[in-house]
N, C-alpha and C positions, 0 to 999 in steps of 0.2 A: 607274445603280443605286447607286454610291458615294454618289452627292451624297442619294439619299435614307436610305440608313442613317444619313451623319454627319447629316442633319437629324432623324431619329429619336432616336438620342440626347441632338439638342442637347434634346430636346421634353423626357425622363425627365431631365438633369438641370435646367431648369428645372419642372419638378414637384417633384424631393428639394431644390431651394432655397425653392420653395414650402411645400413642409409643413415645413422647417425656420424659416422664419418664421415659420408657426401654432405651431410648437412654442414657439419665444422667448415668446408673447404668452400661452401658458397655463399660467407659471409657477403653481409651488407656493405657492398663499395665505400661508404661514407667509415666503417667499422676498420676497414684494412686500408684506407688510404689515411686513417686519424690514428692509426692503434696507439702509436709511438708519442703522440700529440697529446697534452693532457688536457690544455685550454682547450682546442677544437672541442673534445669529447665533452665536455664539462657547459660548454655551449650549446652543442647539440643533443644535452640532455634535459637542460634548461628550455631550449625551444622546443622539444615533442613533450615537455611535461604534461600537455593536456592533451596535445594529439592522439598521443602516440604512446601510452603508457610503457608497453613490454619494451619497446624501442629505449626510450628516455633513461627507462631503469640499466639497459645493456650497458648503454653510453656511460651511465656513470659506474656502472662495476668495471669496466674496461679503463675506467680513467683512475680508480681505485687500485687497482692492482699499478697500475705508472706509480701510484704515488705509495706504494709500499715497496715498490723497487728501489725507489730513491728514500726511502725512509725520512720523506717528508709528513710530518702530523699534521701538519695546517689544511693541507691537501687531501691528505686523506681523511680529515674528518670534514671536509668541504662536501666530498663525495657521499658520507655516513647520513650526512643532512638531508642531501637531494633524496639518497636513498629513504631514508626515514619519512621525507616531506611526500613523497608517494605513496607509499604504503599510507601516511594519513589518510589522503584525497579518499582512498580507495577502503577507508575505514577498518581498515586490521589494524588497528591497535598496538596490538602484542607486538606485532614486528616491528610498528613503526618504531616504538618504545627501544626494543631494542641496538637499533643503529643511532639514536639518540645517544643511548650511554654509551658504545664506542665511538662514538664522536666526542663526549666528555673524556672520555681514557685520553683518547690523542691529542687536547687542547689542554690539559692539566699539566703536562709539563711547559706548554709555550706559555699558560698562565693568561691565557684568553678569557676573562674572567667575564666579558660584557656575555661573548657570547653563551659560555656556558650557562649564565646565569637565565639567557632566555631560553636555553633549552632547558631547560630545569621547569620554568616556569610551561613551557609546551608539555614535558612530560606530565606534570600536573593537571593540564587543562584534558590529556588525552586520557589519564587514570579517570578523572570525574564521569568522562564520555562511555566507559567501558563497564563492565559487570567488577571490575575491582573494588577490595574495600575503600571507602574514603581516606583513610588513615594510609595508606599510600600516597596520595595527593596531598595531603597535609605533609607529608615525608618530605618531598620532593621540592614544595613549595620553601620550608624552612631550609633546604639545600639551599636553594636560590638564595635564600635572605642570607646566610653566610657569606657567598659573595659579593651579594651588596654591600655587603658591612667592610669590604677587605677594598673595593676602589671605588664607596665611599659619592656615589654620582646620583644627582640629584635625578633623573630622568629615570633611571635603573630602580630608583630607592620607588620612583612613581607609578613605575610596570609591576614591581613586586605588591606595592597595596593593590593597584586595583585588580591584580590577578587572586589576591587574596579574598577584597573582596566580590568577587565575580562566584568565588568559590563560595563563600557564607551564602550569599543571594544565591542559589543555584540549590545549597540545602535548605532553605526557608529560614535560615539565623540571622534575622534583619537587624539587629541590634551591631551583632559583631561587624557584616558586612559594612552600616552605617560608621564604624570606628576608624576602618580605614580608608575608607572613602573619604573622613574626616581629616584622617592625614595629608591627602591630598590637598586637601583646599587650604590648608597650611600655608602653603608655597607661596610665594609674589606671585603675580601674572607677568610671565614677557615671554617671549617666543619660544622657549623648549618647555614652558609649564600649561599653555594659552589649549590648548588641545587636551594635556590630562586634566585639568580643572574642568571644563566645558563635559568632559565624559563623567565623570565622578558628581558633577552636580544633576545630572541626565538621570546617570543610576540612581542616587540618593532622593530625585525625585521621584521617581519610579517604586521605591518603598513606601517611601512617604504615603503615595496613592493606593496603595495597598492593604498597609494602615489606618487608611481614612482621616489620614492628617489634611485634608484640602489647603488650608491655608498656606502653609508650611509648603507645601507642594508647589503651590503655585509660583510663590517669591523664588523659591529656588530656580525653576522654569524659564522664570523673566532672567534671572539672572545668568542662568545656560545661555539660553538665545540672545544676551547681548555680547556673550564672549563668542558664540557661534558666527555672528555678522561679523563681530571684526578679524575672525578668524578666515572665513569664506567658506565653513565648513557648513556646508546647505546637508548633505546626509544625517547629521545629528538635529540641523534646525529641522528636517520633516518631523522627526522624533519627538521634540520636541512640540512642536506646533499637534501634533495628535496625544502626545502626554495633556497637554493644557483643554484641548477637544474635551480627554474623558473628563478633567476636574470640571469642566462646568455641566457637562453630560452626566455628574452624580450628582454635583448639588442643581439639577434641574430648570441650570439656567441655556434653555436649549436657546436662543434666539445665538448667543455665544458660542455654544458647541457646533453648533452650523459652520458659523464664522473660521472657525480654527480645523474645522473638519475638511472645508473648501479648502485652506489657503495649505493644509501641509498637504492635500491631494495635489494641487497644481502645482508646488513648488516640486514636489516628488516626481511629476510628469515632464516639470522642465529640464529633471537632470538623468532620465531614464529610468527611475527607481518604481518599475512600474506594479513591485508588488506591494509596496507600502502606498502607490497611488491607488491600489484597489479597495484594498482594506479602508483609505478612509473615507472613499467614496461609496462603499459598505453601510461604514457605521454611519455616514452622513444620511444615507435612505434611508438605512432603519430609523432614526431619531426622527425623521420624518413619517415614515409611518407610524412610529408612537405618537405621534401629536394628531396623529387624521388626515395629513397630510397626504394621502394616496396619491395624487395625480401626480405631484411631485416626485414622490418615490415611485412610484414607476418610472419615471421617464432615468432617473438614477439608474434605478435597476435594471434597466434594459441594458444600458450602456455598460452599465458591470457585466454583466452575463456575458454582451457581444466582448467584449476588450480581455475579459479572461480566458473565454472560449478560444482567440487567436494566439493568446500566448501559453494557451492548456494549464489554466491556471484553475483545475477542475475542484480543487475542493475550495477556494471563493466563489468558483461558477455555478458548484450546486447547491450552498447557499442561497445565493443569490437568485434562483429559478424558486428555491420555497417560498423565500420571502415575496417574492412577488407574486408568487401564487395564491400567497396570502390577502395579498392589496386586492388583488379582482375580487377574492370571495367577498375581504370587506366591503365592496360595491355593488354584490351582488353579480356581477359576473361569471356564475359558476362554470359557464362551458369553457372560460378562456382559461381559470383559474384548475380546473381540471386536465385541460393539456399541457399546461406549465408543471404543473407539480409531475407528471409523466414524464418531463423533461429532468426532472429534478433527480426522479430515477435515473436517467440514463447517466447523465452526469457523475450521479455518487458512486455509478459500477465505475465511470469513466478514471475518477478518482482514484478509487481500489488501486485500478488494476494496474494504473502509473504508479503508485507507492507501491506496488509488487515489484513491477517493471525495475524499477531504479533499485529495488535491494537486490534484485536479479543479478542486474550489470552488477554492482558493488559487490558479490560475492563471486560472481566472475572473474571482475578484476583481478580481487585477493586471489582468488584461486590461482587466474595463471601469473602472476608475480611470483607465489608462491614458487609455480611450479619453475618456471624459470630464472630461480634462481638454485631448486634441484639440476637442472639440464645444465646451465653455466659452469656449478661444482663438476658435473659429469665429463664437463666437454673436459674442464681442466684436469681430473684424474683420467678419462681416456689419455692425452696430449702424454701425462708424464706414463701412464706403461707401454705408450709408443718408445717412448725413447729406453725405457728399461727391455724394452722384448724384441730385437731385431729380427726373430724366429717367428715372429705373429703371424705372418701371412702365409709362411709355410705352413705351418699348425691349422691355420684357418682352411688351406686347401685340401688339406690332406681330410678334414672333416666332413667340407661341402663334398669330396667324392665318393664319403663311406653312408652319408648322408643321404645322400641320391640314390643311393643303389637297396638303402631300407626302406625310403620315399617309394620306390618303383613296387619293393615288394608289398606295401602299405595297401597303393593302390590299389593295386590288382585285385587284394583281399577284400578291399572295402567297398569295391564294384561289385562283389559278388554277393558280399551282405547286404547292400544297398538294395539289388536287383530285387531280390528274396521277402524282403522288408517293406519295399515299396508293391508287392503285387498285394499281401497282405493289408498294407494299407487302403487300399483301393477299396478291398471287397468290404471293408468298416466303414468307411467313408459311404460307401454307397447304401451299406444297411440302415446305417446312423440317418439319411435323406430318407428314406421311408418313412423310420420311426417318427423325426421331428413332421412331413409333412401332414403324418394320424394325425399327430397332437393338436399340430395348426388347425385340421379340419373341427376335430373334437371342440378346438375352443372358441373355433368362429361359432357353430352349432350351438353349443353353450351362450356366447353373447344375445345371437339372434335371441333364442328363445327367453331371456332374460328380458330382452328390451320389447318383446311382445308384450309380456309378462306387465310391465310398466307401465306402458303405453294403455294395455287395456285397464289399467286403475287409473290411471287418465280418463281417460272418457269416462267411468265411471263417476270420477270426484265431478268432472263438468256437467254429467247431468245430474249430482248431488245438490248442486249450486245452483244447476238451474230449476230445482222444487223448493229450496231455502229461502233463495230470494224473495219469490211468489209469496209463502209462509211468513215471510219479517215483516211485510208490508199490510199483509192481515191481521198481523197481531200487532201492532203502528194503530190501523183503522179500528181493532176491537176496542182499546182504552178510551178511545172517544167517544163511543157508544154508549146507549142507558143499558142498565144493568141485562134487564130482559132479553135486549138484543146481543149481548156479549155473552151470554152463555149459548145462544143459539149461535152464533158464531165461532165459537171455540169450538165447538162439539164438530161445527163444519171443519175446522182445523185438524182436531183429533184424526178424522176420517180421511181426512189426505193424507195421515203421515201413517195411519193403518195402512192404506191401499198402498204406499210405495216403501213399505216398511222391508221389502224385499232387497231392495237397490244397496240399504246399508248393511242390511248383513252381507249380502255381496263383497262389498267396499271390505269388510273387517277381514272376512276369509281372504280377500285378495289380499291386503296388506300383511296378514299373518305370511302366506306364501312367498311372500315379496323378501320380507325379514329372512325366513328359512333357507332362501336362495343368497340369498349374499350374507348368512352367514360367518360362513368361514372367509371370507374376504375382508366384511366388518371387523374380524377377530385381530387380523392379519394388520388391518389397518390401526387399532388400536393398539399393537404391539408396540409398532415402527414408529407411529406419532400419536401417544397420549393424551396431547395439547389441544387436539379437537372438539367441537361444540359440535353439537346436535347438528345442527342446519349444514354444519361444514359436512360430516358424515354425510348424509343425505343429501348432498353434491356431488360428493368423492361416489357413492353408488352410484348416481345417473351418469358419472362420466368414465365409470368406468366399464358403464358399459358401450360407451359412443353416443352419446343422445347429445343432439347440438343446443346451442341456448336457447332457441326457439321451442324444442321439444320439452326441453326444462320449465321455461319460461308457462307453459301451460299448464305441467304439472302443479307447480308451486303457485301460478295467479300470481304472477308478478313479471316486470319488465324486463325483455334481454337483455337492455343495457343495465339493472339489477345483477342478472346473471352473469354479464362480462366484469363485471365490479368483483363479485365475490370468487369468479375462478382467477383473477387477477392475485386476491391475498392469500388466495390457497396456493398460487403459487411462488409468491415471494414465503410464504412458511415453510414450504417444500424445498427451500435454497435456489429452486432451478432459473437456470440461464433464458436468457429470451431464445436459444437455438431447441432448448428440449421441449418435448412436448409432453401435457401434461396428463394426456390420456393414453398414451405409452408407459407413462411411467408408475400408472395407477395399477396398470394391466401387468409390471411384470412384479407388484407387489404379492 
């Protein structure tokens, strides 16, 4: 029986070598009309870079091997880039890292020193992004400054500070990052420094406020924003203009914070930048609502909600649904302010579940890049023992027929165990329906008499209530009474709670019973979630046994909509989704 299993598998993986040869032979038209082409490939891997990822990546391994034919470097570490620049997008690291450095192997002898120097400073930026130690990135970065120092170029010398400091700012070392940020502004201003100054005084302001240097901060700011206009660079000016927002947003000069909060929102909306338009449209409502300005921030905050909501911009959307949830309450508006903050929920799942979604893709990607670039290795070691085995397909035949004729006897065998196995199955299958419909019946019988059980301490407690009542308003009337008549009055009291002194012992035996029946389900429930309060427990009991909020609602002497409030945060404590339910779930505890 061994020797036919392992000849069963030999049979499926000559099948998956088979269709992997049909596959080699139905390349992409664009792939066997470019093969020999290096530019086409090298374009056509440039244009699906975002498309078309597994594509773009073939393009340029297919233009890579061209340019290891011709033992061109320049070429092929053009292709090491693309390949690296993808694997970044797609946030593996590791590999992108890797094609990084054979792209430095291949440009070290042409002496391409610009470029290697910005891969250097990439690999640095990609170590910081990753679980590596820092001291790698520090590594990498002082590579770079080596070839600064060797061609000596003032724009090179300007990438390597602020990439240095982007790195200090990134570890909280504001001092160092301020050093070389300092370096920068070194420089004259004219057209190849006009953009790193304007960036470098961005960031330097950006500590500064951090530090709580307001003043400092501010000068630098104006100073940004006057190289940013005559630069055209309106992306840094929003930055800007909401940098300057918070300084007057700390020191409390809100009439200002307003002012800078509008103007980097609308400049941001006139150049698409519509998630820095959101944010400072954001903080503009809330600063408004700090001041009591409700009417206003709302009409903010709608517009936020709506405009994030269309471009699922869901963690400013559920934000923005709290905080306005917030403004109703402050006016008293509780109902409105109550279905907004529900809103608020839906949104923050909304949120999750996109920041799930997108690490999803991303480890997708990785994965089939990865994988495809196992299959490309595969296709090209299948390709070369084609040519070393001209016997392969006789060998393969002579297989598929010794194959099939232990496939044949397989069958036969494993219909007959199958038959045998499957009657077997049947009669368990059918016992196993009995057993579970007992149990069903058992534990439907068991709820009923529970929620009898309940129900009758219900009606008890209500007409406890209804002899208390009666009793508080007597003993209200007796303290205003003269003495003489307050004791003839009491004595009348005494004697009503003699006469119905039967109802509470009633109540206490039924309550004891009540306890003893749930139990071991209280026990259960204690186990599983510790974090429970009294009143939650005695929820979790009436729903677990099906009593609706009304039948609760009587118990307890208090409002349904009480009741839908409190199975609400039992079951956001419970984790569950708005599809479970929360009286199934109590049940299969």
């Amino acid at each position: 029986m061994k020797r036919i299993i392992i000849a069963v598998i030999l049979l499926l993986s000559f099948v998956n070598a088979y269709s992997n040869t049909n596959k080699t032979t139905n390349t992409t038209p664009e792939l066997i009309e470019t093969y020999n082409q290096y530019d086409k490939l090298i374009d056509l891997a440039r244009t699906y870079f975002n498309k078309n990822t597994e594509y773009a990546f073939n393009c340029a391994y297919k233009a890579h091997a061209i340019a290891e034919e011709k033992h061109d470097n320049k070429k092929s570490a053009e292709c090491n880039i693309i390949m690296g620049d993808i694997f970044r997008e797609n946030n593996s690291y590791p590999t992108a890292i890797s094609y990084y450095e054979k792209a430095i192997e291949d440009l070290t002898p042409t002496k391409e020193y610009h470029t290697i120097c910005n891969l250097y400073i990439k690999i640095a930026k990609l170590y910081q992004n990753s679980e590596f130690e820092s001291k790698w990135s520090v590594d990498a970065m002082n590579k770079a400054m080596k070839y600064t120092e060797i061609i000596n170029d003032v724009s090179t010398y300007n990438n390597i500070y602020m990439a240095y400091g982007d790195m200090y700012f990134i570890q909280n070392e504001y001092d160092l990052a301020k050093q070389y940020y300092d370096k920068i502004l070194e420089n004259d201003i004219n057209k190849k420094t006009i953009r790193a100054i304007s960036v470098a005084l961005t960031n330097k302001a950006n500590i500064l406020i951090q530090q709580k240097e307001y003043d400092d901060a501010m000068y630098i700011i104006d100073s940004s924003l006057y190289l940013c206009i005559r630069d055209f660079n309106d992306s840094l000016q929003v930055i800007n203009y909401s940098y300057k927002a918070q300084v007057y947003d700390s020191i409390n000069d809100f009439e200002s914070a307003k002012k800078y909060y509008h103007q980097s929102a609308k400049l941001a909306y006139s150049i698409n930048d519509f998630h820095n338009c959101g944010r400072n449209m954001y903080n503009l409502a809330k600063l408004k609502q700090r001041n009591g300005e409700y009417y206003d921030a709302i009409d903010i905050f709608k517009i936020v909600c709506d405009s994030t909501l269309k471009f699922k911009m869901f963690h400013l959307c559920y934000q923005s649904y709290y905080n306005l949830s917030q403004c109703y309450a402050s006016l008293g508006q509780y109902e409105k302010a109550y279905d907004l903050f529900n809103k608020y929920d839906i949104y923050y799942d909304s949120a999750y579940f996109k920041k799930q979604e997108e690490k999803i893709n991303e480890l997708r990607n990785s994965y089939l890049l990865s994988l495809n670039v196992k299959e490309l290795k595969a296709k090209e070691a299948e390709e070369e023992s084609i040519k070393n085995n001209k016997n392969e397909w006789v060998l393969f035949i002579s297989i598929i027929i010794v194959l099939a004729m232990v496939s044949i006897t397989f069958i036969i065998l494993y219909s007959t165990n199958y038959t045998t196995s499957h009657k077997n199955k049947v009669t368990t299958y059918e016992q196993q329906l009995k057993i579970d419909k007992i149990e069903n019946d058992l534990m439907e019988y068991k709820l009923k008499t529970n929620k009898e059980v309940t129900m009758k301490l219900a009606l008890q407690l209500k007409s406890f209530l209804e002899i208390i009542s009666p009793i508080k308003d007597d003993l209200k009337t007796a303290t205003e009474l003269p003495d003489g008549e307050q004791k003839n009055k009491v004595k009348n009291i005494y004697q009503h709670l003699q006469n119905n002194l039967q109802i509470f012992s009633n109540t206490e035996n039924l309550n004891k019973q009540i306890n003893d029946v749930y139990k071991d389900f209280l026990d259960r429930l204690e186990e599983k979630h510790p974090g429970l309060t009294k009143a939650e427990k005695k929820l979790c009991t009436m729903l677990y046994i099906n009593m609706s909020s009304k039948e609760i609602a009587t118990i307890t002497n208090t409002t349904i909509r009480t009741i839908e409030t409190s199975r609400y945060r039992l079951r956001r404590k419970f984790g569950l989704s708005r599809d479970e339910d929360i009286v199934s779930f109590l049940q299969k505890i």
